[in-house]
Every structure is written in structure tokens, then in C-alpha cells.
VMD Tcl script that draws the C-alpha trace (Angstrom):
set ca {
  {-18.06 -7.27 20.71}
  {-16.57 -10.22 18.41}
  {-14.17 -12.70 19.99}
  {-11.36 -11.16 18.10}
  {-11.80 -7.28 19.41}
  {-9.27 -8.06 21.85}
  {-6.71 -9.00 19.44}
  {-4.15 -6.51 18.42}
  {-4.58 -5.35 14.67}
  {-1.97 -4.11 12.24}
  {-3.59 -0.55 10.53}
  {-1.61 0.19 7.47}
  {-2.35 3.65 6.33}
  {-1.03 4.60 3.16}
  {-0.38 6.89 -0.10}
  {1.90 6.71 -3.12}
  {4.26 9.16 -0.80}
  {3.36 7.77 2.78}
  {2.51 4.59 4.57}
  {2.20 4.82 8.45}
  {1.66 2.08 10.88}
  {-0.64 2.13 13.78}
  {-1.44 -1.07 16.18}
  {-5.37 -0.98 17.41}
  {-7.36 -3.28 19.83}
  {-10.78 -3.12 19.92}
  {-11.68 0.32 17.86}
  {-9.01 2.16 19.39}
  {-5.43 2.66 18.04}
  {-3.33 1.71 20.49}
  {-0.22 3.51 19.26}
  {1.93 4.07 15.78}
  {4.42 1.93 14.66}
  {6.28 3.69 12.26}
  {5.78 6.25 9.42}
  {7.39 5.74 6.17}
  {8.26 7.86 3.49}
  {7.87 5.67 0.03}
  {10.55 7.40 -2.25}
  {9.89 6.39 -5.48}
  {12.19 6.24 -8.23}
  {11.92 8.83 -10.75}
  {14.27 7.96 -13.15}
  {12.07 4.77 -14.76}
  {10.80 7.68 -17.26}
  {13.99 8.03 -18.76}
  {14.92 4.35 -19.15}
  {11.64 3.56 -20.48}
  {11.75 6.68 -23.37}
  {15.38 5.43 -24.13}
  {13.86 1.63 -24.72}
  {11.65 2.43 -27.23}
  {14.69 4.72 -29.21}
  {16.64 1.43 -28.59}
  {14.57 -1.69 -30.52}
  {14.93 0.67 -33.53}
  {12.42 -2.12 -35.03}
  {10.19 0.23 -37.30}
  {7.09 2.40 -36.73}
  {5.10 -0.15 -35.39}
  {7.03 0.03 -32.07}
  {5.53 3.39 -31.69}
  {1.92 1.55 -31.00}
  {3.13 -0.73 -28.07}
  {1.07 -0.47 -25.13}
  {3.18 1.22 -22.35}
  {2.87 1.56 -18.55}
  {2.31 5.58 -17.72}
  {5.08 7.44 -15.24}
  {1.82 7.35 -12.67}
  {1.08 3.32 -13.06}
  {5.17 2.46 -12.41}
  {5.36 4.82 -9.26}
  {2.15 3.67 -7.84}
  {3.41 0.09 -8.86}
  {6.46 0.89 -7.23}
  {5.36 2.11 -4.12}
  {3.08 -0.99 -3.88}
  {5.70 -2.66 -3.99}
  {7.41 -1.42 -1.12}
  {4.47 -1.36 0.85}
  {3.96 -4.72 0.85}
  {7.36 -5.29 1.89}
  {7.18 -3.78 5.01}
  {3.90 -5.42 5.80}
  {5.82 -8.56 5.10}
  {8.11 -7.46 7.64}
  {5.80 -6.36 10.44}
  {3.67 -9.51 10.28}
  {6.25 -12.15 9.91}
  {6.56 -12.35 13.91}
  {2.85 -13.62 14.10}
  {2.07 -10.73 16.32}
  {-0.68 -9.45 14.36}
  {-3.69 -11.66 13.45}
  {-5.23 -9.09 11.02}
  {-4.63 -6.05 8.88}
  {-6.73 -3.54 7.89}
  {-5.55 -1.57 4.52}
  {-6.38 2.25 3.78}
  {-5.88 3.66 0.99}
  {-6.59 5.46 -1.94}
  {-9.06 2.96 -4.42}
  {-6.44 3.33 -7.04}
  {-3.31 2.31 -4.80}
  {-5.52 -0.13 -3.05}
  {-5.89 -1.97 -6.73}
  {-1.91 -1.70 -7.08}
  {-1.70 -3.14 -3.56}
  {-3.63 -5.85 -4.24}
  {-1.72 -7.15 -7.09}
  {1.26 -7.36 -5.08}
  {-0.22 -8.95 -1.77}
  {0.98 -12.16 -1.33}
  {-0.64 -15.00 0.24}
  {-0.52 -14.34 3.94}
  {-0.81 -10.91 3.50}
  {-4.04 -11.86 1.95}
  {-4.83 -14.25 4.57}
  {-4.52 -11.55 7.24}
  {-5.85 -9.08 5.47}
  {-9.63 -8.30 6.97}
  {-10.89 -5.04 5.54}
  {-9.95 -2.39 3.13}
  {-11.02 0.97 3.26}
  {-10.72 2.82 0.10}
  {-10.01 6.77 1.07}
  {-7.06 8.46 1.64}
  {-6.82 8.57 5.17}
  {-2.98 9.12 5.25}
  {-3.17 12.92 6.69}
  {-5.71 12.16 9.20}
  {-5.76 12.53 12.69}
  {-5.62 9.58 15.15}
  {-9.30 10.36 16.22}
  {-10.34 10.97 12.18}
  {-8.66 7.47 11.87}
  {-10.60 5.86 14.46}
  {-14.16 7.46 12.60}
  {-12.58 6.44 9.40}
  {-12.00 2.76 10.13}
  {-14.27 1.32 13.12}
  {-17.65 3.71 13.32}
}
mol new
graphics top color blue
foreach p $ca { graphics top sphere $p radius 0.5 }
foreach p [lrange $ca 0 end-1] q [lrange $ca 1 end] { graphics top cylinder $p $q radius 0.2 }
display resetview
């Protein structure tokens, strides 16, 4: 055991749809925080279709590279994620995070972390964990 086993980590399980909290110590969760439902805003599609009818600039406009429906809702929900681990970690309670998540929404995630959530950040573990159990988790993340 590593001087920091006693310390209580901040698990962030997540999916585009779901992000639940869970405290451990050691390699057992102590307990969850909170479970989130990420709603993400459908209605970008529209807005974005009705930008490109908009410039009216000529066929070229047709060609522009373009974020897909799937990028801005996983780019949304990143997004939110990181704001509530901005919240749970700005009372210095937590000295670490571990992330898990899908390998695409891990990517998205990290291009929104910001610098102390990348500071406290100590593992990610890319797999969709966010329907597991809290003894699946505890297989999933520490063994």
C-alpha cells in the first residue's frame, strides 16, 4: 500500500447520457456522490443545417469541414462533465480523480480538462463502466 491509499479519491464514471460519482479509499468505493443525467441538446442539428443555407456564398460552402451531430453531443456532454468535476473538487477534498469512460468520450474529456482537473487527474480507464455494479467497478478500476 502507497502513502496515498488512505486518501479519499473522486471516481467519475461516465457516458455521453450518464456521469455518476463515487468517493473510494483504498480500492474500495466508499459511497456515491451523485448520478447525473447529461441532457444534451438536440437542437444544434438544426442550427447548424440552417448556417450553411444562410452564407448563401456559392457551392464551395458545400465542402466545409463540419462537426457531425455525434462529435457536438459528445463535445457537449464533455463539457458538462467537466463542470461538475470543477465543482466537486473545488473544496480541496479530493486529492485525485480517476476518469472512466468510453475511449472516445475520454478524448472529448480531455480536451476540455482544465488545468487542475489535469493536475488531479491520476488514471483513466477507457471502458464504459457507467452500468456497472459497485463490485464490477471496484474489478474495473483497482484489480
Amino acid at each position: 500500500m502507497g502513502k496515498n491509499d488512505s486518501q479519499i479519491k473522486l471516481i467519475a464514471v461516465t457516458s455521453q447520457a450518464k456521469l455518476t460519482f463515487y468517493e473510494s479509499q483504498g480500492l474500495k468505493i466508499t459511497k456515491k456522490i451523485a448520478e447525473i443525467e447529461l441532457s444534451v441538446d438536440k437542437d444544434h442539428r438544426l442550427g447548424k443545417e440552417q448556417s450553411h443555407y444562410q452564407k448563401k456564398s456559392g457551392p464551395s460552402s458545400l465542402f466545409e469541414p463540419h462537426t457531425s451531430p455525434s462529435e457536438l453531443e459528445h463535445q457537449e456532454a464533455a463539457k458538462a462533465i467537466i463542470e461538475e468535476l470543477e465543482k466537486l473538487t473545488s473544496h480541496n477534498l479530493y486529492k485525485e480523480i480517476i476518469i472512466a469512460a468510453e475511449p472516445r468520450m475520454l478524448g472529448f474529456l480531455r480536451k476540455e480538462y482544465t488545468q487542475a482537473i489535469n493536475k488531479l487527474t491520476i488514471r483513466e480507464v477507457p471502458k464504459d463502466l457507467a452500468h456497472h455494479n459497485k463490485p464490477e467497478l471496484e474489478k474495473a478500476l483497482f484489480i
